[in-house]
N, C-alpha and C positions, 0 to 999 in steps of 0.2 A: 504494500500500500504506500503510494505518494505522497506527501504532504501537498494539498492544491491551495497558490496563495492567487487574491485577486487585486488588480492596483481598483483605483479609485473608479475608473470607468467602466472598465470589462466586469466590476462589482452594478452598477447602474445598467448596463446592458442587460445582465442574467438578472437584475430585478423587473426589468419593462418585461421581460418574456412571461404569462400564467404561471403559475405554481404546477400544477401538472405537467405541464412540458420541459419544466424546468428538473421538476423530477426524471421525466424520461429521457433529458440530454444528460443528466450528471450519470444517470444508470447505464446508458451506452459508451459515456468518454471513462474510456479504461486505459490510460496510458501504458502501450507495451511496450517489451524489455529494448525491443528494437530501438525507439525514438529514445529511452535511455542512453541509448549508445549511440546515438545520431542514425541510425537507417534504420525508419519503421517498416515494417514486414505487413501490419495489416492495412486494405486496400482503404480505410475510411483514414486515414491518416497520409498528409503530405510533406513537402519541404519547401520552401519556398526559401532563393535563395540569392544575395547580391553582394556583391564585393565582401564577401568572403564572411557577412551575414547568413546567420540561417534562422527560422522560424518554422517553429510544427503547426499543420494547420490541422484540424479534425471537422471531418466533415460529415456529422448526421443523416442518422437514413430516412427515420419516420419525421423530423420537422423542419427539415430543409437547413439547419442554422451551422455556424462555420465558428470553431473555436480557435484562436491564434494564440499560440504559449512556446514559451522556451521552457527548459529544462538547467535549473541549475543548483549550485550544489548550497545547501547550509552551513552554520558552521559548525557540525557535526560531521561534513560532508555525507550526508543522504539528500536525494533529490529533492527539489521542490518545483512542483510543475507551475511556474508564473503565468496565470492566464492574463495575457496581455489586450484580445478586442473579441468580442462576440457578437457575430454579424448573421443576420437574415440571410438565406440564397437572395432574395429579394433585393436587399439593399446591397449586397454583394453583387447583384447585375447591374441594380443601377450604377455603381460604383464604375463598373468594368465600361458601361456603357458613355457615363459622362468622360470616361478617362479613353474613350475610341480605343478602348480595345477590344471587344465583344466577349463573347464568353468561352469562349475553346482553349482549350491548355492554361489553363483558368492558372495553376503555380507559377508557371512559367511566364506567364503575362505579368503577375502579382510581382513577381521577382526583378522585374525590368521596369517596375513604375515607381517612379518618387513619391506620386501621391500617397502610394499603398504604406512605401517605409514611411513618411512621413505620419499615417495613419496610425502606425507601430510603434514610433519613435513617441507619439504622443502618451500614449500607453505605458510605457518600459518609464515616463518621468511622472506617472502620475504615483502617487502616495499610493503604498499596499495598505491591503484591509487586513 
């Protein structure tokens, strides 16, 4: 088991979402041993990746929402999974769409846009809960 911390926004994110769904995305985000060690194995989890940044994204089956977290160490050194932005597939199009990228190869597009890091960047400075 993880330690899962959340900064001040990705905390306000997973509040706007129902309480049921909210239940059913923490039930499905099971961070595995993979993305502990930087290559996750299972197909709901990705990388997104730029000048030699990485971010894990996890992406939901039953309600479309996308979780972006690092992985890093305490100072006990055991993991603690930093959820960094918690995005709608929805606002994640709009997203991809105001930024004229469309929606295909959805990491690899995320990885090459400023907007996206700066998205993240915002995130990684806000105050943990």
């Amino acid at each position: 088991m993880q330690q899962i911390a959340f900064n001040e926004i990705s905390a306000a994110e997973i509040s706007a979402i129902p309480a049921m769904q909210q239940l059913k995305l923490f039930f499905s985000f099971k961070v595995d041993e993979g993305c502990l060690k930087g290559e996750p194995t299972d197909s709901r989890f990705g990388v997104v990746e730029r000048d030699g940044r990485r971010i894990f994204r996890f992406r939901s089956d039953e309600d479309d929402y996308r979780i972006y977290f690092t992985v890093e160490k305490n100072a006990d050194g055991d993991n603690v999974v930093v959820v960094q932005r918690v995005l709608h597939a929805d606002s994640l199009k709009d997203f991809l769409f105001r930024s004229g990228m469309g929606h295909d190869a959805e990491d690899k597009k995320l990885g090459n846009s400023r907007s996206f890091w700066k998205l993240i960047e915002d995130g990684e400075k806000a105050a943990r809960k």
